[in-house]
ROLUMVO-778958 format. One record per residue (C-alpha): residue in one letter; x, z negated, y. Coordinates in steps of 0.1 Angstrom, whole numbers, padded with zeros to 4 digits, always signed. Layout:
N
AXZY...
***
This chain:
545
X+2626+0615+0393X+2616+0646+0370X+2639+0654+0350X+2649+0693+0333X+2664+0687+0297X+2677+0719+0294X+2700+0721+0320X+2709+0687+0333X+2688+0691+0365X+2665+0671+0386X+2641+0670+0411X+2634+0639+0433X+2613+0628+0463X+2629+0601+0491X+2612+0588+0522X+2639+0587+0553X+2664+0610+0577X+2674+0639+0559X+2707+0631+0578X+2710+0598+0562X+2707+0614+0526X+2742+0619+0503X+2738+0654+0493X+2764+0682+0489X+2738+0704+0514X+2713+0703+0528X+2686+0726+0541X+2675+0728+0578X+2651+0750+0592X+2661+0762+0620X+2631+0776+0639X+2618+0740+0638X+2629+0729+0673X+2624+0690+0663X+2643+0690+0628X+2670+0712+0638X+2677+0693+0672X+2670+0660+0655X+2701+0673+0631X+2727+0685+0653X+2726+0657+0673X+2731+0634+0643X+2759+0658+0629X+2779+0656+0665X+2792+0676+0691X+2818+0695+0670X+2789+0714+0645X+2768+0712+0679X+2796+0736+0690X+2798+0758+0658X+2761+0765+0660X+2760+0777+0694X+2794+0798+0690X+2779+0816+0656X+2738+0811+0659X+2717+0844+0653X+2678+0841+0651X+2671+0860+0624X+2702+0851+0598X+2714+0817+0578X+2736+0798+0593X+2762+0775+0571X+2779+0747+0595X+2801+0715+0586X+2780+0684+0576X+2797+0666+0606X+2786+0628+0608X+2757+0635+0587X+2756+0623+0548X+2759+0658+0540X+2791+0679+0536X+2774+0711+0548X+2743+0722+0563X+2726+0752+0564X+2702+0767+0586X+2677+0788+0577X+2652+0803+0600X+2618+0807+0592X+2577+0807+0606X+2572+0797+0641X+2534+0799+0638X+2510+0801+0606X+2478+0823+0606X+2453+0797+0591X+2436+0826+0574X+2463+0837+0555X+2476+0803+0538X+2488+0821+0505X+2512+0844+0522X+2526+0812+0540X+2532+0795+0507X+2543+0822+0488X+2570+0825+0517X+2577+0791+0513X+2584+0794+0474X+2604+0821+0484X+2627+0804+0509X+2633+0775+0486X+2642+0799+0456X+2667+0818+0479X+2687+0785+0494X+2687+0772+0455X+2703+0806+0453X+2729+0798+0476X+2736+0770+0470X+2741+0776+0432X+2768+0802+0445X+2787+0775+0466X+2789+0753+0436X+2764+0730+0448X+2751+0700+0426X+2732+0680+0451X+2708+0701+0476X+2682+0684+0504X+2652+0693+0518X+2626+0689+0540X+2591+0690+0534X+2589+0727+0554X+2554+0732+0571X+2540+0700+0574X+2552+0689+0606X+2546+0713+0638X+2530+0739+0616X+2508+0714+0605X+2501+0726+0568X+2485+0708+0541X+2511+0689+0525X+2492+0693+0487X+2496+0733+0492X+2532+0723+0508X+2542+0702+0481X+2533+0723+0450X+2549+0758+0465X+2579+0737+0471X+2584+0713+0439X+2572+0743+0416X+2599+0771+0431X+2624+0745+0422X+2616+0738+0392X+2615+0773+0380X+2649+0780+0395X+2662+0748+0381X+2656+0758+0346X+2684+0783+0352X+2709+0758+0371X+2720+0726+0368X+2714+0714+0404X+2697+0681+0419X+2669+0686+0444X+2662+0658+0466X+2630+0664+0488X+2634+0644+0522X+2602+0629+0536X+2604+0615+0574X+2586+0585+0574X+2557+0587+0594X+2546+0548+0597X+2567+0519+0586X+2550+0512+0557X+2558+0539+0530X+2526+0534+0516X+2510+0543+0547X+2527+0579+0546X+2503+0598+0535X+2530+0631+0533X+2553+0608+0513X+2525+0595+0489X+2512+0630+0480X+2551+0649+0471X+2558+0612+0455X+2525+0614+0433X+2525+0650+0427X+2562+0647+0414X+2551+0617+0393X+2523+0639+0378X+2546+0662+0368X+2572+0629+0345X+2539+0621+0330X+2516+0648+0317X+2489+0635+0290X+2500+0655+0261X+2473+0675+0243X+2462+0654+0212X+2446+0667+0178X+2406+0659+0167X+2423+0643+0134X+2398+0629+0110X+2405+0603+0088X+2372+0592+0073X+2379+0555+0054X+2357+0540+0028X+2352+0501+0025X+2333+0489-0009X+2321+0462+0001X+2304+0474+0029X+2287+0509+0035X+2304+0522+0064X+2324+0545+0074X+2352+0547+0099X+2357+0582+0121X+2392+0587+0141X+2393+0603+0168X+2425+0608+0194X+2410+0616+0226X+2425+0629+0258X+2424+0607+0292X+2429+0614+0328X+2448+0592+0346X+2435+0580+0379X+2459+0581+0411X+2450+0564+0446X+2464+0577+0475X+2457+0560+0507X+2464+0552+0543X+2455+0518+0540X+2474+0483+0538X+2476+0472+0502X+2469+0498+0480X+2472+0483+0446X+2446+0459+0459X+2429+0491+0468X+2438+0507+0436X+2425+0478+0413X+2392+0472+0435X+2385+0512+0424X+2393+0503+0388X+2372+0475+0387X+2344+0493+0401X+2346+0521+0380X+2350+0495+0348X+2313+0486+0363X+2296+0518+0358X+2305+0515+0318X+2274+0501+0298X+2260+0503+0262X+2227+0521+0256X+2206+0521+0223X+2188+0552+0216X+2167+0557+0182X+2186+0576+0161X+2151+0593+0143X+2148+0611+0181X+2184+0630+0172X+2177+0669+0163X+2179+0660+0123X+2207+0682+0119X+2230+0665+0138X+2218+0628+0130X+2225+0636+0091X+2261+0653+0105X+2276+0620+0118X+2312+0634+0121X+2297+0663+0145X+2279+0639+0163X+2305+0616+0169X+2323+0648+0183X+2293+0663+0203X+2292+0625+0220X+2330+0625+0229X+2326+0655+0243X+2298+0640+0269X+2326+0613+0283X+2306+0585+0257X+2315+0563+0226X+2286+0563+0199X+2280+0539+0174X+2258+0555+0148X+2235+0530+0125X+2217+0550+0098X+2204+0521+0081X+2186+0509+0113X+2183+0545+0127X+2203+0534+0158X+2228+0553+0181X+2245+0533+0207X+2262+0550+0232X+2290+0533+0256X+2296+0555+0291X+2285+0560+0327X+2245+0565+0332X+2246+0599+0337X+2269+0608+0306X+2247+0590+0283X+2215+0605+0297X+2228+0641+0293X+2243+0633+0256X+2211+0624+0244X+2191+0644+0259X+2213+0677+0246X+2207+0658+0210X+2167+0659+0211X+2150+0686+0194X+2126+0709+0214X+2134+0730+0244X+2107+0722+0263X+2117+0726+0300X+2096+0718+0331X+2089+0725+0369X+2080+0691+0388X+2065+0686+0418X+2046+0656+0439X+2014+0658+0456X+2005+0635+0487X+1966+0624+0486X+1944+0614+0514X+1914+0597+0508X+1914+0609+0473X+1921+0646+0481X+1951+0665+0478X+1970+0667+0511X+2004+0682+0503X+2026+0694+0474X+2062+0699+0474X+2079+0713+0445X+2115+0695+0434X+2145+0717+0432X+2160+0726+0394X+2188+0697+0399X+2155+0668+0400X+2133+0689+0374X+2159+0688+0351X+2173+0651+0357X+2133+0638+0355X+2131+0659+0317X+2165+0640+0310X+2149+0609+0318X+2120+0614+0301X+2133+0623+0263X+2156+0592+0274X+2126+0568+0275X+2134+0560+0306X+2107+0540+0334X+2123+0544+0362X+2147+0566+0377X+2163+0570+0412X+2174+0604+0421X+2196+0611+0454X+2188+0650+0465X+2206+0644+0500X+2221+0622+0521X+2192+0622+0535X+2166+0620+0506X+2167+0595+0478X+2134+0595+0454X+2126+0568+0435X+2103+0578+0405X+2079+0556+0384X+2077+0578+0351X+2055+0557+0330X+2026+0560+0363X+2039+0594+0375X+2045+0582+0407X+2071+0591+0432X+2083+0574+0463X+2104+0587+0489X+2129+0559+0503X+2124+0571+0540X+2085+0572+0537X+2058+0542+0529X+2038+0568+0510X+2038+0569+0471X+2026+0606+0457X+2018+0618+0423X+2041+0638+0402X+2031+0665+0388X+2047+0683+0354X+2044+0716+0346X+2058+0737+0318X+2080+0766+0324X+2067+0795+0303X+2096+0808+0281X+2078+0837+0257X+2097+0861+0272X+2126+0849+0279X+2153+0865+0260X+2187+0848+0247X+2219+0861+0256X+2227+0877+0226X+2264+0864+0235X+2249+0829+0227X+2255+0808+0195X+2229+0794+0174X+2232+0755+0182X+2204+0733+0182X+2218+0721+0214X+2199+0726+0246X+2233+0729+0265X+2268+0738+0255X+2301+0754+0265X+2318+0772+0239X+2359+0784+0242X+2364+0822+0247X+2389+0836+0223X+2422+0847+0246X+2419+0882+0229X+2384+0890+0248X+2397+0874+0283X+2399+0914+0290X+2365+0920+0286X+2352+0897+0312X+2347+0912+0345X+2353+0877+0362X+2389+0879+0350X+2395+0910+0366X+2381+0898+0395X+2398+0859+0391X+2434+0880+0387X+2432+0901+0417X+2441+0872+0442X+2451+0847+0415X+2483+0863+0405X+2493+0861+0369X+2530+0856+0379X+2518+0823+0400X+2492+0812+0379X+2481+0810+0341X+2450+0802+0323X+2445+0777+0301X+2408+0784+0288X+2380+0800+0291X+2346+0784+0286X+2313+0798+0284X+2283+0777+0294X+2250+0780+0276X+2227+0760+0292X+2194+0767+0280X+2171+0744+0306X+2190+0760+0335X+2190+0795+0321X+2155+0790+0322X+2148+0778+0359X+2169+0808+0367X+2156+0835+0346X+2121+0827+0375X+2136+0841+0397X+2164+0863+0385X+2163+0900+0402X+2174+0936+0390X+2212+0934+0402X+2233+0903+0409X+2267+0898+0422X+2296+0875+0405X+2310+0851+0426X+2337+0816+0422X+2332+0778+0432X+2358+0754+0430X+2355+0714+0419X+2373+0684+0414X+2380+0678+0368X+2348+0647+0380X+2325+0672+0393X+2331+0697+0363X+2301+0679+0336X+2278+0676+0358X+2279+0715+0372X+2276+0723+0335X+2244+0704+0332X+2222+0704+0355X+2243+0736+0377X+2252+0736+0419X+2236+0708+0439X+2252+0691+0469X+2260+0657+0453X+2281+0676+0425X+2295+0705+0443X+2330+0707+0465X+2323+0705+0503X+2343+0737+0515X+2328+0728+0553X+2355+0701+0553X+2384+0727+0556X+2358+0758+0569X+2344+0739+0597X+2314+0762+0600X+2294+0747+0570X+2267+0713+0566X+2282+0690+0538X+2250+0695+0525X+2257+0733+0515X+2272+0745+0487X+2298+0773+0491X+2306+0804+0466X+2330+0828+0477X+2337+0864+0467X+2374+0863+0454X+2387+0834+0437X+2414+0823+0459X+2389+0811+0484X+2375+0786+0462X+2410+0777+0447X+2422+0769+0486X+2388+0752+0496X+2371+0738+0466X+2394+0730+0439X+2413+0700+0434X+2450+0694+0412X+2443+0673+0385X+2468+0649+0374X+2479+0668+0345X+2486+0699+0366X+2444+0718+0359X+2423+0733+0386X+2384+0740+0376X+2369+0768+0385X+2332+0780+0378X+2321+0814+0376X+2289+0817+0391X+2263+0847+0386X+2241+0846+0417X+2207+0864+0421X+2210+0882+0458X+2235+0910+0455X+2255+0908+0487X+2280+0931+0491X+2295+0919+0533X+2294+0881+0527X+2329+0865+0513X+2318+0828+0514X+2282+0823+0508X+2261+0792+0514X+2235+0776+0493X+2213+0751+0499X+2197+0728+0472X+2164+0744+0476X+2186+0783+0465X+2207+0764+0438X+2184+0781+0408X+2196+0816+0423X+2228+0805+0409X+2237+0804+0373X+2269+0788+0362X+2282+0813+0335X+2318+0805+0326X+2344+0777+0337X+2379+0789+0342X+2407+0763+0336X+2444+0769+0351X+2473+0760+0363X+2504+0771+0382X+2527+0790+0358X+2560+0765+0350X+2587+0775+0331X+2595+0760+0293X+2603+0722+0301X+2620+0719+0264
***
């Protein structure tokens, strides 16, 4: 249950008959043949009566509870039909409805109000759109009131586990009791005499992880994905005399430039070692961005017959840039996944690559990328770090175009932002600057908070980016979508974090296309698209104190 301190109010989610649920009244939509029949004939012939005597299509109708647990009910027309192409309007309606029956209710003297979850039966509309226009109109209106909400799921399988309509308003309602609270970089350095070390504090910020599942069992579920994820955390020691030396004689900044790559270091300066605890891929891009040089390459692999060169294919940005990753990492072998249909393993100490679905081995072959005339954005800071994102002040969100752009279907009264970033990625400014033309267009992708570090590092590719053919229907999973406005990518690619975020990346792409509102990329195109700034927001709520 959630909970409003400053008026008494609350919002909770049930699974079961909305006609089995105490409440003072309850909320019926009465263009919903199944819900309002399913009512009436719960509630008995006498309201049966009143509704036929006084029913109007297009107006409210208020009728006695009858044999329901409600004392009153009141019908309230609404959609009979939902243009698939215009989901905002539908849920803006929907926020709507629910602010006007709080309304009413509010002026009845109502303390206990039902609903049902509107849409998501013979409209058919995502309950995690559903849920969030609903739950977040009434919390807004009950930060005026004092009023309890109950949300009435009807349970679709026996097990409430199972219900996947339940499990979604239950965990988005619980995500809302428990946000992680913003924490301080406090620094407490200690001193120990009898040893020479030092101790660095940090309080770091965590995500929490929620399963959601048809399936039987789902804490066994839940702690088989815990387990497995506990898997992919391993220690890695790096020399220490390999760290750019401005940040290895800076051991406070780079305790806080590892943090920030998802790892825990360990520094050793009298054995010149730094151990760093995380997932593979973390640790790779930490200390990659913390070796000196920016020497960035373009690899390719040649097939040979009978000592000849047969064939060369050149690797997209996303493998050039994971092999020179591997390579300051010391690393022998890597295995890269392009596809679902290409895997590569690579033998860096022979320069050899091996396709999994072939029996022939190639040579690989690395090639500098010329960077004397490549100029900086002058917008950049001077870091010795190959690739950084750095927080835009809130006072110069008006002189970014993308804003502009983000707000006109991103409403400010809906939505607020929380940051700005701005990516500086050196390596892939690079690979893009081959290629970049005259005029270029801005456009928006959406991702998951999981995709968000790896988009940063090594830009689009398919096994990072959001799969907007799942809801499109007219897209490979193996493309990567940008759209034109921002909504788009909120509605397709985006997904709710626990703590209430959406991620989106503002994306600077070569082709200028005026006609096109969702574009598709494959990994071959990625480099046409630069990742310039990340936008992190979330739905505007009202003061919970």
């Amino acid at each position: 249950m959630f909970h409003i301190r400053s008026t008494g109010s609350s919002i909770n989610v049930v699974s079961g008959d909305i006609s089995e649920v105490h409440a003072d009244m309850m909320i019926c939509i009465s263009t919903s043949n199944n819900l309002r029949e399913s009512v009436l004939r719960r509630a008995g012939a006498t309201v049966q009566k009143q509704y036929k005597e006084r029913y109007c299509s297009d107006d409210a109708l208020l009728v006695d509870g009858g044999l329901t647990k409600a004392e009153k009910i009141l019908l309230v027309p609404w959609k009979t039909e939902i243009d698939q192409k215009d989901i905002v309007n539908s849920l803006k309606s929907l926020s709507e409805l629910v602010t006007w029956s709080i309304d009413k209710a509010h002026d009845r003297n109502v303390k206990t109000l039902s609903f049902p979850p509107i849409g998501t039966g013979e409209l058919n509309l995502d309950p995690f759109f559903v849920c969030e226009a609903l739950i977040g109109a009434a919390s807004e209106r009950l930060h005026q009131y004092q009023m309890n909400v109950i949300f009435v799921i009807y349970p679709k399988s026996s097990r409430i586990e199972e219900d996947a309509c339940y499990q979604i308003f239950r965990q988005y309602l619980n995500s809302l009791c428990a946000q992680v609270p913003s924490t301080s970089n406090e620094r407490k350095p200690k001193k120990t005499s009898e040893v020479k070390r030092r101790v660095f504090k940090r309080d770091i910020q965590s995500k929490r992880i929620i399963t959601l599942s048809t399936l039987v069992n789902i804490n066994e579920h839940h702690q088989l994905l815990i387990e497995s994820l506990e898997k992919l955390i391993d220690e890695q020691v790096f020399d220490l005399n390999l760290v750019e030396s401005k940040l290895s004689s800076q051991v406070d900044s780079l305790i806080d430039i590892c943090l920030s790559h998802n790892v825990f270091p360990r520094v050793d300066c009298s054995s010149k070692k730094l151990t760093l605890r995380g997932d593979r891929e973390s640790r790779l891009q930490c200390f990659f961005n913390l070796c000196p040089g920016k020497g960035v390459h373009q690899y390719s692999y040649v097939f040979t017959e009978m000592g000849e060169k047969s064939e060369e294919k050149q690797f997209n940005s996303y493998i050039s840039l994971k092999i020179d990753e591997a390579f300051a990492a010391g690393e022998a072998m890597i295995r890269i996944q392009d596809s679902e249909q290409s895997i590569l393993d690579i033998d860096l100490s022979k320069l050899q690559v091996r396709p999994i679905k072939t029996r022939r081995n190639a040579f690989l072959v690395k090639k500098p990328l010329d960077d004397s005339k490549i100029r900086i954005p002058p917008s950049w800071s001077s870091s010795p770090l190959k690739i950084r994102t750095k927080e835009i002040s809130k006072s110069s969100y008006e002189t970014l175009e993308c804003i502009h752009i983000f707000q006109q279907t991103m409403s400010i009264s809906d939505w607020q932002i929380d940051r700005i970033e701005a990516i500086e990625n050196y390596p892939l400014y690079l690979h893009y600057m081959r290629k970049k033309s005259e005029r270029t267009n801005i456009y928006f992708h959406g991702c998951s908070f999981a995709s968000v570090q790896s988009i940063v590092h090594y830009g689009l590719h398919s096994t990072n980016a959001s799969h907007y053919g799942d809801h499109l229907g007219n897209c490979s999973t193996g493309s990567i979508c940008l759209t034109r406005d921002a909504l788009n990518s909120h509605l397709y690619g985006t997904r709710r974090c626990t703590d209430g975020k959406h991620y989106l990346f503002v994306v600077e792409f070569i082709k200028y296309d005026n006609d096109n509102s969702f574009l598709y990329l494959s990994n071959e195109d990625a480099s046409l698209a630069l990742p310039t700034y990340l936008i992190v927001y979330q739905r505007r709520q009202p003061d919970l104190n």
